[in-house]
One Martini backbone bead per residue (centre of mass of N, CA, C, O) as a GRO file, in nm:
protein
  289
    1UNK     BB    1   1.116   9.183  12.836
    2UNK     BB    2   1.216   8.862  12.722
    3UNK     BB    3   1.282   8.550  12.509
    4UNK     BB    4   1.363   8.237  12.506
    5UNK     BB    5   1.468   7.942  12.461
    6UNK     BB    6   1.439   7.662  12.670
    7UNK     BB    7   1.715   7.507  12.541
    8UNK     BB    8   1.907   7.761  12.531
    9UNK     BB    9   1.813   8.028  12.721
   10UNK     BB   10   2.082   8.259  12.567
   11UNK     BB   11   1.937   8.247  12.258
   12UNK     BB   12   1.794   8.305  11.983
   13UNK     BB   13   1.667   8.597  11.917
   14UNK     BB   14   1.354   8.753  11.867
   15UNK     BB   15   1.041   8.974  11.759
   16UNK     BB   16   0.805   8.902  11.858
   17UNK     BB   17   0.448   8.871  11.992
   18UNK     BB   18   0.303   8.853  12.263
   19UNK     BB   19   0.075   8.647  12.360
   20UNK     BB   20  -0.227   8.672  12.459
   21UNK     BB   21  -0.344   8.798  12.743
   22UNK     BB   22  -0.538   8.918  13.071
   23UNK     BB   23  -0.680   9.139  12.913
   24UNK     BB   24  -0.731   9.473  13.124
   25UNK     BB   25  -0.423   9.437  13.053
   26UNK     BB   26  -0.047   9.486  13.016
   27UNK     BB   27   0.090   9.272  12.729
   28UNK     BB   28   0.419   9.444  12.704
   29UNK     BB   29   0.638   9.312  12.895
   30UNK     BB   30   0.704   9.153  12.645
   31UNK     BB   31   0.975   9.187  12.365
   32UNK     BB   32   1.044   8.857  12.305
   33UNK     BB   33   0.930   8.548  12.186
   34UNK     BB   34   1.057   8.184  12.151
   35UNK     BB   35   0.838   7.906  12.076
   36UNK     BB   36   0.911   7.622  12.221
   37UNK     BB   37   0.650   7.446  12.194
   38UNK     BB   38   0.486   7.471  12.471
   39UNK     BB   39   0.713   7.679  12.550
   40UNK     BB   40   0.880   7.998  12.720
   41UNK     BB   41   1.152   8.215  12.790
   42UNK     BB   42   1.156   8.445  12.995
   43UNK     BB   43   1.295   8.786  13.081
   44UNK     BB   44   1.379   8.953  13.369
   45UNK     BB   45   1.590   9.241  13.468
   46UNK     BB   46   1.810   9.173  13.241
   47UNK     BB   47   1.833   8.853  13.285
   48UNK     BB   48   1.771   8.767  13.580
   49UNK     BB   49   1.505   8.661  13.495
   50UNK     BB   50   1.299   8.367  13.475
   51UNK     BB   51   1.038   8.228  13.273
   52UNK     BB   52   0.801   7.947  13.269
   53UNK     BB   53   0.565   7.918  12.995
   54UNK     BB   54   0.292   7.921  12.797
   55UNK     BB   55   0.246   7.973  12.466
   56UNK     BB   56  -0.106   7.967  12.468
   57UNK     BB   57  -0.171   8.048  12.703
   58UNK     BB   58  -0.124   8.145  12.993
   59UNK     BB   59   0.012   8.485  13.054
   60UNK     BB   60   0.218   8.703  13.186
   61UNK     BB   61   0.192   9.070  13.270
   62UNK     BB   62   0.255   9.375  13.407
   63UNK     BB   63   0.059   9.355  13.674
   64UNK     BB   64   0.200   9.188  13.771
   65UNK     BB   65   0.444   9.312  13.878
   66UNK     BB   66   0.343   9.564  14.003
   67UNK     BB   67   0.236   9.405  14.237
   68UNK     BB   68   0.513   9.307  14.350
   69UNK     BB   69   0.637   9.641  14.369
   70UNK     BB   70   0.375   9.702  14.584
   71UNK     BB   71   0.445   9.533  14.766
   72UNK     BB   72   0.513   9.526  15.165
   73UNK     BB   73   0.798   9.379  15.269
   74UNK     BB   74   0.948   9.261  15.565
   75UNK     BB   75   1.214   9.141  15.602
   76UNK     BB   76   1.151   8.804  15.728
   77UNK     BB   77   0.874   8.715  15.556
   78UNK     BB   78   0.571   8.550  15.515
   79UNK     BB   79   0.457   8.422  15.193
   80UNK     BB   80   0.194   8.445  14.979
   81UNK     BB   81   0.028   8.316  14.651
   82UNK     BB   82  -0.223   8.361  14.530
   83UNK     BB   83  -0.259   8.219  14.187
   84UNK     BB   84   0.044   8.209  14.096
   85UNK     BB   85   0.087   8.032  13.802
   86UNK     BB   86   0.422   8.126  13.681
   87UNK     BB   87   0.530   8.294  13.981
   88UNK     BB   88   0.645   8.596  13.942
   89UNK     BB   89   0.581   8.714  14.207
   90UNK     BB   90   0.727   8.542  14.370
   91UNK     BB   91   0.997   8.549  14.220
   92UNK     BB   92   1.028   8.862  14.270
   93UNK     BB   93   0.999   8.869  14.565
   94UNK     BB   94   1.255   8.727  14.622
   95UNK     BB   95   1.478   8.841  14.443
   96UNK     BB   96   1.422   9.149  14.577
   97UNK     BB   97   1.395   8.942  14.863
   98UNK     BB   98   1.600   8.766  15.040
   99UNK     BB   99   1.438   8.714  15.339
  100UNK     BB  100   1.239   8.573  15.195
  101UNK     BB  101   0.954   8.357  15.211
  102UNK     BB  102   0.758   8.168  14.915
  103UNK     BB  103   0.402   8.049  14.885
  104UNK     BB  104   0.244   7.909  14.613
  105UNK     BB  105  -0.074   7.897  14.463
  106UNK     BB  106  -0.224   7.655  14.273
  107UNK     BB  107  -0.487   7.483  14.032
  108UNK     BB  108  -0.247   7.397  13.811
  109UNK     BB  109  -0.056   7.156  13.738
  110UNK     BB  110   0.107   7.312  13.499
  111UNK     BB  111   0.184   7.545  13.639
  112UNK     BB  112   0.335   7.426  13.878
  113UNK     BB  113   0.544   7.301  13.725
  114UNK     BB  114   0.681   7.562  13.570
  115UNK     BB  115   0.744   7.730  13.859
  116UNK     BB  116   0.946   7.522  13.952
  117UNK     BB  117   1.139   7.540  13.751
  118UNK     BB  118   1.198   7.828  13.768
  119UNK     BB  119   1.286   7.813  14.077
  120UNK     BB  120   1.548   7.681  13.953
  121UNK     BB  121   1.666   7.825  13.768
  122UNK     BB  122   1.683   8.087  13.996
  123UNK     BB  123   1.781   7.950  14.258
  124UNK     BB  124   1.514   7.963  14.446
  125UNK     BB  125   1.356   7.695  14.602
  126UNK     BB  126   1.443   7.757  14.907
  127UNK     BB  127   1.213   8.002  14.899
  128UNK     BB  128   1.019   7.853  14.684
  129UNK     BB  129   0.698   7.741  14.689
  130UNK     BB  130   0.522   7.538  14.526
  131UNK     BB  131   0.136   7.445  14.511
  132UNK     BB  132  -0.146   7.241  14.511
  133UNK     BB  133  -0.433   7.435  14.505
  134UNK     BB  134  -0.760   7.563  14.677
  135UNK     BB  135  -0.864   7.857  14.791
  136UNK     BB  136  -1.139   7.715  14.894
  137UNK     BB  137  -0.928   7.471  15.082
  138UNK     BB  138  -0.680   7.617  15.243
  139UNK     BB  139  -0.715   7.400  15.498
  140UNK     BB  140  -0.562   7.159  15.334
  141UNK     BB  141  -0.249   7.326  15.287
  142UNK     BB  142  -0.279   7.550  15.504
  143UNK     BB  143  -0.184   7.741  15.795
  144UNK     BB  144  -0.338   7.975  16.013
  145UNK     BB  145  -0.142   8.272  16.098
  146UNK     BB  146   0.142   8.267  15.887
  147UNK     BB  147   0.169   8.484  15.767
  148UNK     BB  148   0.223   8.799  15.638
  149UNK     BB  149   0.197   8.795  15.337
  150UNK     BB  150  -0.031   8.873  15.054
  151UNK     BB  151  -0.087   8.764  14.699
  152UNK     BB  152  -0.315   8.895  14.459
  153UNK     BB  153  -0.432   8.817  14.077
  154UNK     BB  154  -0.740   8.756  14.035
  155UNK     BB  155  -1.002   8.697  13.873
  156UNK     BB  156  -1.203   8.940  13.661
  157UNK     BB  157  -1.445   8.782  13.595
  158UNK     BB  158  -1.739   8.661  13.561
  159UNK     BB  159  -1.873   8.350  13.460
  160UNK     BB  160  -2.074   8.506  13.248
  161UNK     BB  161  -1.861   8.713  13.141
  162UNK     BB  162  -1.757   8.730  12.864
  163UNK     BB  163  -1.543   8.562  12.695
  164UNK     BB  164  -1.474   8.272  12.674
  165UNK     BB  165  -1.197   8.061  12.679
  166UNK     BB  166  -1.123   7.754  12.573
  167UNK     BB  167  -0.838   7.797  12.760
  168UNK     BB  168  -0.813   7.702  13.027
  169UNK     BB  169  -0.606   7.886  13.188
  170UNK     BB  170  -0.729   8.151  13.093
  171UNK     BB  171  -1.013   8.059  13.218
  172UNK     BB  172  -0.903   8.034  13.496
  173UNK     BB  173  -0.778   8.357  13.521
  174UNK     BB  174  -1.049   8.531  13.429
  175UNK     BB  175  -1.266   8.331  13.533
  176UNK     BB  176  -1.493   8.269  13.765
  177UNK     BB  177  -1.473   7.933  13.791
  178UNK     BB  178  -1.349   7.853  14.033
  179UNK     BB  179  -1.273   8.148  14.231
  180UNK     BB  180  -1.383   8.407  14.396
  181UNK     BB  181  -1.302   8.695  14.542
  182UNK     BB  182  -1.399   8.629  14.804
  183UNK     BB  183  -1.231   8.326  14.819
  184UNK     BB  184  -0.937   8.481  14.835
  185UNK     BB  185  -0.969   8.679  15.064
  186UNK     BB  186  -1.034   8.475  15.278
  187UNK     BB  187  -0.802   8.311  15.262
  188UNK     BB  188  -0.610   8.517  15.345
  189UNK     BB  189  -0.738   8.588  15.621
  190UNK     BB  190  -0.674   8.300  15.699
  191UNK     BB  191  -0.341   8.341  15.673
  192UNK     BB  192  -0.314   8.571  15.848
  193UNK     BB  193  -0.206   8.731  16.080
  194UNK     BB  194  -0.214   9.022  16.267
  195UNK     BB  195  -0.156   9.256  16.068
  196UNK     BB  196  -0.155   9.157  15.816
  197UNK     BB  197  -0.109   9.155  15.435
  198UNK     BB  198  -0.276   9.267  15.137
  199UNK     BB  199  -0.208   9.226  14.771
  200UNK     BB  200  -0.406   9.372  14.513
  201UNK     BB  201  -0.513   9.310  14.166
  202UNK     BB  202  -0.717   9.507  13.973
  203UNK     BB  203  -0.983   9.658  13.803
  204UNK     BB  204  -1.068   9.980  13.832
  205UNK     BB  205  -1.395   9.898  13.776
  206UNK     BB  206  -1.359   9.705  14.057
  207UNK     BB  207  -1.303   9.856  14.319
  208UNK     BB  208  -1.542   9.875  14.492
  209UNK     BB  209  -1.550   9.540  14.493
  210UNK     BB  210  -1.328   9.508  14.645
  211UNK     BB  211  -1.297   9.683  14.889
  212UNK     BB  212  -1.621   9.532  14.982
  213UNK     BB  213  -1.450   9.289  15.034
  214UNK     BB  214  -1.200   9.336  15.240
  215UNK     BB  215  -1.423   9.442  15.458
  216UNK     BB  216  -1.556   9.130  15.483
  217UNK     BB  217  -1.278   8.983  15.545
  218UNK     BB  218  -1.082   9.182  15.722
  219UNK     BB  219  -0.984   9.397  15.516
  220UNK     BB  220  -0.797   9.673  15.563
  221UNK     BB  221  -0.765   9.954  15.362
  222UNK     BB  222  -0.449  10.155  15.295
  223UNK     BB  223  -0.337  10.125  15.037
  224UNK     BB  224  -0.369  10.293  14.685
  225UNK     BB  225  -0.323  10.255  14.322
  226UNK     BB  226  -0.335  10.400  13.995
  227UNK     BB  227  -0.338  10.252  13.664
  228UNK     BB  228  -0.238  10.407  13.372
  229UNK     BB  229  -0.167  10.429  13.009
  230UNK     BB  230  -0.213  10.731  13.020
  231UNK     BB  231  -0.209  11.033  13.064
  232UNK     BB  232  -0.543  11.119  13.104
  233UNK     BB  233  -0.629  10.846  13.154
  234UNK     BB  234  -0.815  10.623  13.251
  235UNK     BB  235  -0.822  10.333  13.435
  236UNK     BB  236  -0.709  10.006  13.440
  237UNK     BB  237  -0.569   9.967  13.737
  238UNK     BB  238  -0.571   9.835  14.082
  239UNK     BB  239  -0.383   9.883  14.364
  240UNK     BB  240  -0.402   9.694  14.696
  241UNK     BB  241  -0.354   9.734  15.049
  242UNK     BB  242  -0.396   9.524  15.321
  243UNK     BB  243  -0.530   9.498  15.657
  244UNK     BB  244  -0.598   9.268  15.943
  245UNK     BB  245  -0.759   9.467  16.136
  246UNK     BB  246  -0.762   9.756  16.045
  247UNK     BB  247  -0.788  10.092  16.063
  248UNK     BB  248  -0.921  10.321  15.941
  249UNK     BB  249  -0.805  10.427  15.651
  250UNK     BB  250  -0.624  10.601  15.336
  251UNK     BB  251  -0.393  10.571  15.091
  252UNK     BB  252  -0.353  10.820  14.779
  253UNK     BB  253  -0.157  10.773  14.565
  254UNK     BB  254   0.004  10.796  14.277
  255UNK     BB  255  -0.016  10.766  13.976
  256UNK     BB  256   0.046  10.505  13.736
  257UNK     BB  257   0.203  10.574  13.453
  258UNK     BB  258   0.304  10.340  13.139
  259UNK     BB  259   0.286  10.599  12.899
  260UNK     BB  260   0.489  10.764  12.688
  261UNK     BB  261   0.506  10.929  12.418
  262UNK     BB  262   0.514  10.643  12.174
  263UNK     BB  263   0.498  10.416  12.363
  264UNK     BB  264   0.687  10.445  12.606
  265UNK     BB  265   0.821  10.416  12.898
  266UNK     BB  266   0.805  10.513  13.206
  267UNK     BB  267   1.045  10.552  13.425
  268UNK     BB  268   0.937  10.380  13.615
  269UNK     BB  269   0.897  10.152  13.489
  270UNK     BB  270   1.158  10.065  13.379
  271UNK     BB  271   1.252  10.060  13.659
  272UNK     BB  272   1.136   9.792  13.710
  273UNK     BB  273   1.195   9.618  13.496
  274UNK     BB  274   1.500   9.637  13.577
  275UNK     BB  275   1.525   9.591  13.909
  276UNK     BB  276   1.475   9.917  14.077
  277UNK     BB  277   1.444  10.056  14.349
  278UNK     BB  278   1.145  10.128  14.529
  279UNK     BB  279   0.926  10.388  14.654
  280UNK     BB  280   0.654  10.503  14.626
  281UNK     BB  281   0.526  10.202  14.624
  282UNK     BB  282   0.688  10.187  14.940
  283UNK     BB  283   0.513  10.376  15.134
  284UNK     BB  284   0.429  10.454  15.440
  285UNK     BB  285   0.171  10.478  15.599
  286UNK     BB  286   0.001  10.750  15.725
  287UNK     BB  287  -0.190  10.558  15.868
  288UNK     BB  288  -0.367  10.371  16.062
  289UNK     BB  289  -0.336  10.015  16.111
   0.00000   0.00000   0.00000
């Protein structure tokens, strides 16, 4: 991933280091990045896709992209993106299936501005549509039993736990202080169909509370895949994608490597980064849905 300024959009590039990102992901999915004012246009996909975000706040890392490209959408879904951020996700699964339409559902004015912008930037605004709202309040924005898939990059620390950043942005991206797991949890399953889907990434070590969260909103974990920074190290980062009243059973994928040595990456990911056709990520479950 590259980052050019908003103004140039495809000139005068730097190797600068992309800004602190989401705490315990991987934040050098941006491999270039140059400031200007208060935000930056990053490009995945070898400049398919365009990003603009906040210079110093909240940035996107990793964890979205393998969530956008483990989410399992099917034909013409109607999809939702809660806590949408700088719309990353909505953006890429719009990307790759022409024929999703994707609203992301974002509570800061200022990150809902940047993504409405980023998806006329790359003609997408016909499918990807950003709002403004909260998903303690779900059914005050969207109506209920409307979606087939719902994606999730949820904050993933308590209110009181590690350093809280001064930074608003930061700080309600990584802690529950605006909505709890079981709250966007909650919207989704209130978002869904029956027998849609929920695909969420979250820390490795909070599984247990994801899955056990998942299952008292009625989603039912059916593929799980964890994802480790180097081949023989501990899980950083888990990926789930569950079912809304599905029946018990889970599929569980092979791990996904983000490096190897030398910290160059690995085969998969490059291939993610590059946008091309996901296989793995993609197996449908061999358990009853």
């Amino acid at each position: 991933m590259q980052a050019y300024e908003e103004d140039g959009l495809v000139n005068k590039k730097t190797n600068l280091q992309v800004p602190e990102s989401s705490g315990p992901r991987h934040d050098d999915a941006a491999a270039t990045v140059l400031p200007t004012g208060d935000r930056t246009l990053d490009v995945l996909f070898n400049g398919q896709l365009r990003i603009l975000q906040s210079r110093k706040g909240y940035r996107f890392s990793l964890d979205a992209v393998l969530l956008a490209t483990f989410a399992s959408p099917r034909g013409a879904d109607k999809v939702v993106d809660l806590g949408a951020g700088s719309g990353v996700v909505s953006l890429i699964l719009a990307k790759l299936y022409p024929n999703l339409a994707v609203t992301g559902l974002e509570i800061q004015e200022t990150m809902v501005a940047c993504a409405q912008k980023s998806a006329r930037l790359n003609q997408l605004e016909r499918r990807v549509t950003i709002l403004h709202g909260d998903v303690r309040r779900i059914a005050k924005v969207l109506p209920p039993g409307g979606a087939d898939l719902v994606v999730c990059n949820p904050p993933y620390r308590k209110p009181t736990s590690g350093r809280i950043s001064p930074n608003t942005e930061k700080q309600i991206a990584r802690h529950e202080v605006k909505a709890s797991l079981g709250d966007f949890l909650g919207a989704g399953a209130y978002l869904l169909r029956a027998k849609g889907r929920m695909a969420v990434s979250y820390p490795a070590v909070r599984t247990v509370d994801l899955l056990a969260t998942m299952r008292q909103a009625n989603i039912e974990p059916k593929r799980l895949r964890m994802v480790h920074s180097f081949a023989g190290a501990e899980a950083s980062l888990v990926l789930v994608e569950g079912t809304k009243g599905g029946r018990t059973g889970i599929e569980v994928l092979a791990p996904l490597v983000i490096y190897e040595k030398g910290k160059r990456y690995s085969a998969e990911v490059a291939s993610i980064l590059a946008g091309a056709p996901q296989t793995v990520s993609r197996l449908g479950s061999r358990v009853p849905r």
